[in-house]
N, C-alpha and C positions, 0 to 999 in steps of 0.2 A: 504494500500500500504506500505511494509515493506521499501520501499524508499523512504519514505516522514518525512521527520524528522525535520523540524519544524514546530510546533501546533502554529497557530497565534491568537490570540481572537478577535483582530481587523481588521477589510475588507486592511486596508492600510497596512497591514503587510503580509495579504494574496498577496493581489496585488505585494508588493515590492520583495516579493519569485519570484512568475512569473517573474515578470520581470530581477530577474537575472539570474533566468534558460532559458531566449528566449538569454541573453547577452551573456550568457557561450556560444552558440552556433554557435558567430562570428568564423574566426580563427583567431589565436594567434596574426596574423600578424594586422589582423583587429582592437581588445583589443588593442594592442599598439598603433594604429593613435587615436581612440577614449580617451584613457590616455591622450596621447599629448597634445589632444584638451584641455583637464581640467587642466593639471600640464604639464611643458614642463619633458619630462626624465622620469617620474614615469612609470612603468609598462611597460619597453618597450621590454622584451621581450628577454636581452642580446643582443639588439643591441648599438650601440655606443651612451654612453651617452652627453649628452650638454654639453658646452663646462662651466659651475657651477662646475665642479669638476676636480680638478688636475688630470693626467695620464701619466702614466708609461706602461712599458712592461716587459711582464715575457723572462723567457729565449729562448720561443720559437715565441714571435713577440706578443703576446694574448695582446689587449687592458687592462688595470685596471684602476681603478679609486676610488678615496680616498674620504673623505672629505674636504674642503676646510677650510681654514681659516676664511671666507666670516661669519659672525654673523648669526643663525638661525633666524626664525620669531620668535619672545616673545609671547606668550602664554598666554592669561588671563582666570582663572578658576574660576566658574563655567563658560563650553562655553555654547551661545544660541541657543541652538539646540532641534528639534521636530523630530531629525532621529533617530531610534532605531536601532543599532548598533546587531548581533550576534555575541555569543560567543560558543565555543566548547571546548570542552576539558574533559576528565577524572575527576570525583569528588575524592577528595583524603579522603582517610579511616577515617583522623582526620575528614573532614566535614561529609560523610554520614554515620558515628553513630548516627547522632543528626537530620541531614536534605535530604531532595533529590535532594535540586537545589539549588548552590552556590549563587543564587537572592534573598534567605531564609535569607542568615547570614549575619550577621553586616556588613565583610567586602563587600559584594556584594552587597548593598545597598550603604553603603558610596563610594564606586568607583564611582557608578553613581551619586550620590547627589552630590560629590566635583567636579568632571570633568562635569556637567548638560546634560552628555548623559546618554539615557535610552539605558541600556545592556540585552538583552535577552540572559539567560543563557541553553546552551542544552550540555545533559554528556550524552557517550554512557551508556548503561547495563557494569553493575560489569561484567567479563570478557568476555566481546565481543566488546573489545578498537579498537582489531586489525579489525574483521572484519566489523564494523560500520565505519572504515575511510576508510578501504576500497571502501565499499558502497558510502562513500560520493566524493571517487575521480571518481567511475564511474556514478554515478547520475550528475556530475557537476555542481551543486550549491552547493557552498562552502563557509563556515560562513565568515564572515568580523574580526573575531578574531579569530585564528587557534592555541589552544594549542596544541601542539605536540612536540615528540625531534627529530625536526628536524636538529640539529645536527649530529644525529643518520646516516649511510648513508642506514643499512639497513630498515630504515621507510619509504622511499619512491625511488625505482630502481632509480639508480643514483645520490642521492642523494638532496642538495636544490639547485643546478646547475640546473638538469632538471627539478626540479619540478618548476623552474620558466620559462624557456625554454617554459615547455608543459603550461604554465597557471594556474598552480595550484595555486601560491604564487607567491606576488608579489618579483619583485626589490626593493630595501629599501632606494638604494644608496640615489638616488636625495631627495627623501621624508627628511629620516635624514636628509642629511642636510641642507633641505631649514625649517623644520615645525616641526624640534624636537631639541630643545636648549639643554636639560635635558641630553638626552642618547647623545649627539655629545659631548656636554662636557665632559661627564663619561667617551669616548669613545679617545677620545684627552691626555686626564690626563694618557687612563692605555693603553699604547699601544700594548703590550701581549693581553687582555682582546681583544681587538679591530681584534687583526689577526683571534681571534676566531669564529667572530663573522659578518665572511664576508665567501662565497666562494672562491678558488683557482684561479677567474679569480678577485677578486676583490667587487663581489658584496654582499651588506648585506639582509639579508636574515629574520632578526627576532630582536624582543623585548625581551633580552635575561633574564635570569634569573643568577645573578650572585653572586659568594660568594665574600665578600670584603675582603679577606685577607686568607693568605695561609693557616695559622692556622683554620679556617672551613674547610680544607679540610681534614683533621687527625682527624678525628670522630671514629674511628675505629684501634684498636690495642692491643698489648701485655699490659694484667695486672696481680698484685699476691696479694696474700693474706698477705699485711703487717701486721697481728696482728700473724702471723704465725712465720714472717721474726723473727720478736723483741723478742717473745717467745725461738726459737732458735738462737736467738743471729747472725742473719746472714745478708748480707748486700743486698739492690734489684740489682739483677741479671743484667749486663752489656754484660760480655762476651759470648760466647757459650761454652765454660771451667765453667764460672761461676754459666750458666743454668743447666748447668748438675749437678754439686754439690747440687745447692739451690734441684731441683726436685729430686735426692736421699733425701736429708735430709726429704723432703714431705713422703717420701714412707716408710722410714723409723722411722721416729719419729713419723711423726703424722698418718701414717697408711691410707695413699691414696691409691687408688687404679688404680686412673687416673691421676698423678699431672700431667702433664698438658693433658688439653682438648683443643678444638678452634669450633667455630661454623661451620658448616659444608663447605660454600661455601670458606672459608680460606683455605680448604685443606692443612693446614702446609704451606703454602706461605711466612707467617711471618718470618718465620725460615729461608726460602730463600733466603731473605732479606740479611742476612747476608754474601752470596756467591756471588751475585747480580744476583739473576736465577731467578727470582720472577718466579712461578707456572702458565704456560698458557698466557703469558704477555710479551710483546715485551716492550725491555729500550732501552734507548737512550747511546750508549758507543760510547766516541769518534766522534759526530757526526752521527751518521750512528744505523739504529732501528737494534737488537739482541734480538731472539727468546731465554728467558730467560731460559726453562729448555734444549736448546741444547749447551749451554757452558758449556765446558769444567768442570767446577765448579759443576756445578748441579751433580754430580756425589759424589763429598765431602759431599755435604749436602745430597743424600742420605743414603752413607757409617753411618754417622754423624746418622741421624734420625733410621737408622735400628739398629745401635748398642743401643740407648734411647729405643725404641720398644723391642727388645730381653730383655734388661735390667728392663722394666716394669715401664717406667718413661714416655710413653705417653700413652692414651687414648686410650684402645683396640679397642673402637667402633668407633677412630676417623676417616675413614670413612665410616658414616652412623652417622645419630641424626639430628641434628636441635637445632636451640637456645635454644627452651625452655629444651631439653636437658639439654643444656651444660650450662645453668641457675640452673637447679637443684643439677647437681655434684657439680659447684662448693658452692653453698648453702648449700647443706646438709656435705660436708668437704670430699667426696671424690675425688676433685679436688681440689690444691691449686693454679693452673693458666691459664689462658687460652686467648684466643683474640678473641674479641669482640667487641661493642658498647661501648660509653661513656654513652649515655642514655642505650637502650634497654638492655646493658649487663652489666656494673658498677654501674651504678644507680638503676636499677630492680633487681636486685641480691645482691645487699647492700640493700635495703631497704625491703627487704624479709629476707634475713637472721637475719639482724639485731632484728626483731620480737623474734626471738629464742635465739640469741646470740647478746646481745650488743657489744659485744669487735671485731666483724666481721668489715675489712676493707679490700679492695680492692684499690689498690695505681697502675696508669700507670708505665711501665717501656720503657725507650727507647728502641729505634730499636734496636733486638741484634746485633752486631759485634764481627768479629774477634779477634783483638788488645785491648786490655785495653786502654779505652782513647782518641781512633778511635770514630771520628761521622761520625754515618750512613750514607753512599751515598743513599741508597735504601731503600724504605718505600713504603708502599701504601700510597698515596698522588694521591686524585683526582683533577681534573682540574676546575678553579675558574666557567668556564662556566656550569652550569650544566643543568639537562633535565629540562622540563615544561616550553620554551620561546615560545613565541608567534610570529606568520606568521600574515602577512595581506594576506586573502583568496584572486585569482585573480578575483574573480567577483564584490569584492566589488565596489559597486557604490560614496562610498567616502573614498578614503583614506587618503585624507586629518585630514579628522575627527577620523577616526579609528587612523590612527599615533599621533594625539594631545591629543587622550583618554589614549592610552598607553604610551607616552613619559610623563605624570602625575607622573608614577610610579617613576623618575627618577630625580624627584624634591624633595626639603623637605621636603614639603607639604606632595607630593606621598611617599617617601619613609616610615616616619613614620605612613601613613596610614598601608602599606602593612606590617611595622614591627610589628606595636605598637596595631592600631587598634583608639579607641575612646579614647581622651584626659578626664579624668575625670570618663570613666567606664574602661576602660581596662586597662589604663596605666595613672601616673601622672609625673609631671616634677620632678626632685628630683637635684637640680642646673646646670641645664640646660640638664641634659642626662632623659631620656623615663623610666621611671620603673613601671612594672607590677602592677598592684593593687593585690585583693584576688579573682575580680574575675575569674582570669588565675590562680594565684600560689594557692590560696583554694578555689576552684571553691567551689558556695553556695549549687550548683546542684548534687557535686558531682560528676562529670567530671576528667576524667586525664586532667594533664596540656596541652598534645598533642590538644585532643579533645577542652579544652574553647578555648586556642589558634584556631580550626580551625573556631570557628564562628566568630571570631574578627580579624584575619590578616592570609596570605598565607608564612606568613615565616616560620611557620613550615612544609610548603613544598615546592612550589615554583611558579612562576607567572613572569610577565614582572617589575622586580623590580633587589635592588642589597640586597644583605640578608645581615640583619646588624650584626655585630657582639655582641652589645648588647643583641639583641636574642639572641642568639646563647649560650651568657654567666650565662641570664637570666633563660635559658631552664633547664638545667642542674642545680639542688639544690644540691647536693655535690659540696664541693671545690673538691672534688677528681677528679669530671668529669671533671669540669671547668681547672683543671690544668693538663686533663690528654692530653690536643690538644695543649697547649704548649709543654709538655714533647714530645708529637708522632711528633711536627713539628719540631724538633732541629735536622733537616737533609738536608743532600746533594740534596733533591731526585728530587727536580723540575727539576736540570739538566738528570735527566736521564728518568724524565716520560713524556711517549707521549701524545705530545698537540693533539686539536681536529682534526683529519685528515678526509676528503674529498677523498674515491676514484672514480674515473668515475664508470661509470653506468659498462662497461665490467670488468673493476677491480674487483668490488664489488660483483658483481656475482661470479666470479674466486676464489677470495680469502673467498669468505664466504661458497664454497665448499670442496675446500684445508681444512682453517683453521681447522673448523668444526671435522674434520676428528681426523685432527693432536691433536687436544686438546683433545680429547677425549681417543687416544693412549696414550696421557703424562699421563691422570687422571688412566689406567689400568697402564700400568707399574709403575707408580709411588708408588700405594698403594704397588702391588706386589716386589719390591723391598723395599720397606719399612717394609713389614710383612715378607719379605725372605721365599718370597714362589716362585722368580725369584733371581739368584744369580747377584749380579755387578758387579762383577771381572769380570766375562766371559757375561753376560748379554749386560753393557751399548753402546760397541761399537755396537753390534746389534740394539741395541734401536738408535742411533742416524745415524745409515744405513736406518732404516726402515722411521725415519724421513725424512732425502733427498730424498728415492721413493715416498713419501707420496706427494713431492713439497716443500720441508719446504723453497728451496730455492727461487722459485717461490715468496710466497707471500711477503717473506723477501724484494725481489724485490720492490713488490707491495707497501708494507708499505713504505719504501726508496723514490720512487718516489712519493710516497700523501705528505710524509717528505720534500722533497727536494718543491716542488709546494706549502706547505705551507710555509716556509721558504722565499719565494719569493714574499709572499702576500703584 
């Protein structure tokens, strides 16, 4: 039966299946008196919760509810428990190099030994994520720990509003805050982090997976070739005047042929930055969401990029390639700059070259601007919330216990579990802060650092925890990398990037056929006026006509009011 997707070995785990597929079968309204019964609020379905938590109203009369100040239950670990807990989720590439079920590796064993529940772990097939959740939301039995991003609104129509509505997942609200001390407190301390991690009307929805500071989220950006700079006596590049000189000097002295490149999903956006039109991406100006290549600006930075392209100062093949590409140009010295990773593309490209060429460096450069001296309003800067949190499924038969095995993570206990891993194998104390041993930084197996990291912690990718920055710092073996998330975070940009938005179930349908469209217009015209094989003078006002038929105004709408509704949260 291609619907049958947990294999139990014991009769009592066959049985407890049954019995949540005969429970799924209630309705909804049903599920929430039988919740009642066991916890007063949990799972109830978006109906009005008890009167444990503070409420408020939105603009349009809609009930919400917060957490309270009231103390959660305290929590003692290992709990005494003989229920065996499901989990679901995606195995990430770092764990199945090595293994096929996250209940193999260290850390999937220590979860359960420290919290003393037994976790059964089940991952769809390598790419059939999407239709295996599928499956599982029309099967209706649904695991008792739900990896998914369900922040996301296109992973489930309508987003985690209905997917609790219809039973999918539960309400988190009253749970949090009667029987998770851990995540309510994390949650109190960062109140940003907190709007995120709730829907539109109030309610919380997951065990999130979060970065602890803004600086993790500039993993990604403009680098050059400092052994180039020094050689030529030239200083790293600030302005968009400045880039253009530094990358003649490449073409010309040292005889590139691409100074700069960028990995392919960048599509020149970097450059954007600078006019604040980021490529396909709505900012945040003045309050109010702007479709970044329809201002008035993006036009500049075409003009701007087509005259660098004529001139033979970017990347002829830059659109078309791929990383490992744009790993090799700039390796082999036909590129002297490009944007990228701190790992995958500063660190794998410095330690590649470097085999050939010791004097090879790779140094971050801030986000370009206009002004000398000017800090960048606009970057790519993701938001602290990111994918892989965790759902309590609605059929579980205890969530009590599911929310105390996840609210671990959010202790210190938990947390350096999911950073660090095993005190004394993976990592030692070094005056009071967590440091790697050899078995991560020279694994004995010969393993990249990604890979030992994934049998011993999920912080190099992500789980119901908050991702330490110590990772983070530790990952990255060049100082060049480690300094290159300070350098990309010394900007304006939080104020203009958009937080996690929520559109209704009609919204999101609307706008994810609009948008679709429209982005895909901006990525053809864009290269075509960039290779001036579309002219701009007489081209862009057509192009930004053809985007108003398109709806551009529409979903602008649409984004504005999930803006305005989170806002309100």
């Amino acid at each position: 039966n291609n619907m049958l997707f947990y294999t139990h070995q014991k009769q009592k785990e066959k049985e407890a299946v049954k019995m949540r597929k005969i429970t799924r079968k209630f309705t909804a309204m049903s599920m929430a008196v039988m919740m009642a019964v066991s916890f007063a609020g949990c799972g109830n379905r978006g109906q009005e919760q008890g009167s444990g938590s503070d409420s408020g109203e939105t603009a349009n009369g809609d009930t919400i509810t917060s957490l309270t100040d009231n103390p959660a239950e305290e929590t003692s670990y290992p709990l005494d428990s003989d229920e065996t807990l499901v989990f679901w989720g995606a195995l990430n590439a770092n764990v199945s190099a090595n293994f096929s079920n996250l209940g193999d590796t260290e850390i999937g064993k220590q979860w359960q030994e420290q919290t003393g529940v037994t976790i059964e772990f089940e991952h769809p097939p390598v790419g059939q994520e999407t239709e295996q959740f599928n499956l599982l939301i029309a099967d209706g039995n649904y695991p008792d720990l739900w990896q998914q991003s369900w922040n996301n609104p296109n992973i489930y129509p309508g987003g985690p509003e209905k997917a609790i509505e219809d039973g999918v997942i539960l309400d988190l609200t009253e749970i949090i805050d009667k029987y998770c001390p851990n995540l309510k407190a994390y949650l109190k301390a960062n109140p940003e982090v907190d709007k995120q991690v709730k829907t539109d009307s109030g309610k919380y929805y997951i065990f999130p997976c979060i970065k602890e500071n803004d600086e993790m989220c500039s993993v990604c950006g403009p680098m050059i070739r400092a052994d180039w700079l020094e050689e030529l006596g030239l200083e790293v590049p600030e302005t968009i005047d400045e880039w253009h000189d530094v990358l003649l000097a490449f073409k010309e002295k040292k005889g590139a042929t691409a100074p700069l490149t960028w990995y392919w999903p960048d599509k020149g956006r970097t450059f954007t930055y600078a006019w604040g039109t980021p490529q396909n991406t709505f900012v945040i100006d003045d309050g109010k969401c702007v479709y970044g290549p329809a201002k008035p600006e993006y036009k500049d930075f075409l003009t701007t990029m087509n005259e660098w392209y004529e001139e033979g100062l970017l990347d002829p093949d830059l659109f078309a390639g791929g990383d490992a590409l744009t790993n090799t140009k700039i390796t082999n010295g036909r590129s002297g700059a490009t944007v990228s990773w701190a790992g995958g593309g500063m660190q794998t490209a410095t330690t590649l070259a470097q085999e050939e060429d010791p004097d090879f460096r790779l140094v971050a450069t801030k986000w370009p601007v206009l002004e000398k001296g000017a800090t960048a309003e606009y970057a790519n800067l993701s938001n602290r919330l990111t994918d892989g949190s965790v759902a309590i499924g609605g059929t579980c038969k205890d969530p009590i216990l599911a929310a105390k095995v996840l609210d671990y993570g959010y202790s210190e206990a938990g947390n350096k579990m999911f950073n660090y891993g095993v005190e004394g194998v993976s990592y030692t104390e070094d005056s009071g802060e967590p440091v790697y041993t050899d078995e991560i930084l020279n694994n004995p197996d010969g393993w990249p650092i990604s890979q030992a990291m994934g049998k011993y912690i999920m912080a190099c990718y992500n789980g119901p925890f908050v991702q330490d920055w110590g990772y983070q710092t530790q990952y990255f073996q060049l100082p060049e990398a480690r300094e290159a998330m300070s350098i990309w975070g010394e900007t304006n940009a939080r104020e203009h990037t958009i937080p996690v938005l929520l559109p209704t179930e009609e919204e999101s349908s609307e706008y994810a056929s609009i948008i679709n469209d429209i982005n895909t217009y901006v990525d053809e015209m864009s290269a075509k006026f960039i290779m001036g094989t579309e002219d701009i003078e007489s081209g862009f006002d057509t192009y930004i006509d053809t985007l108003n038929q398109m709806g551009l105004e529409r979903v602008t709408e649409i984004q504005n009011a999930a803006l305005e509704r989170y806002e309100n949260r």
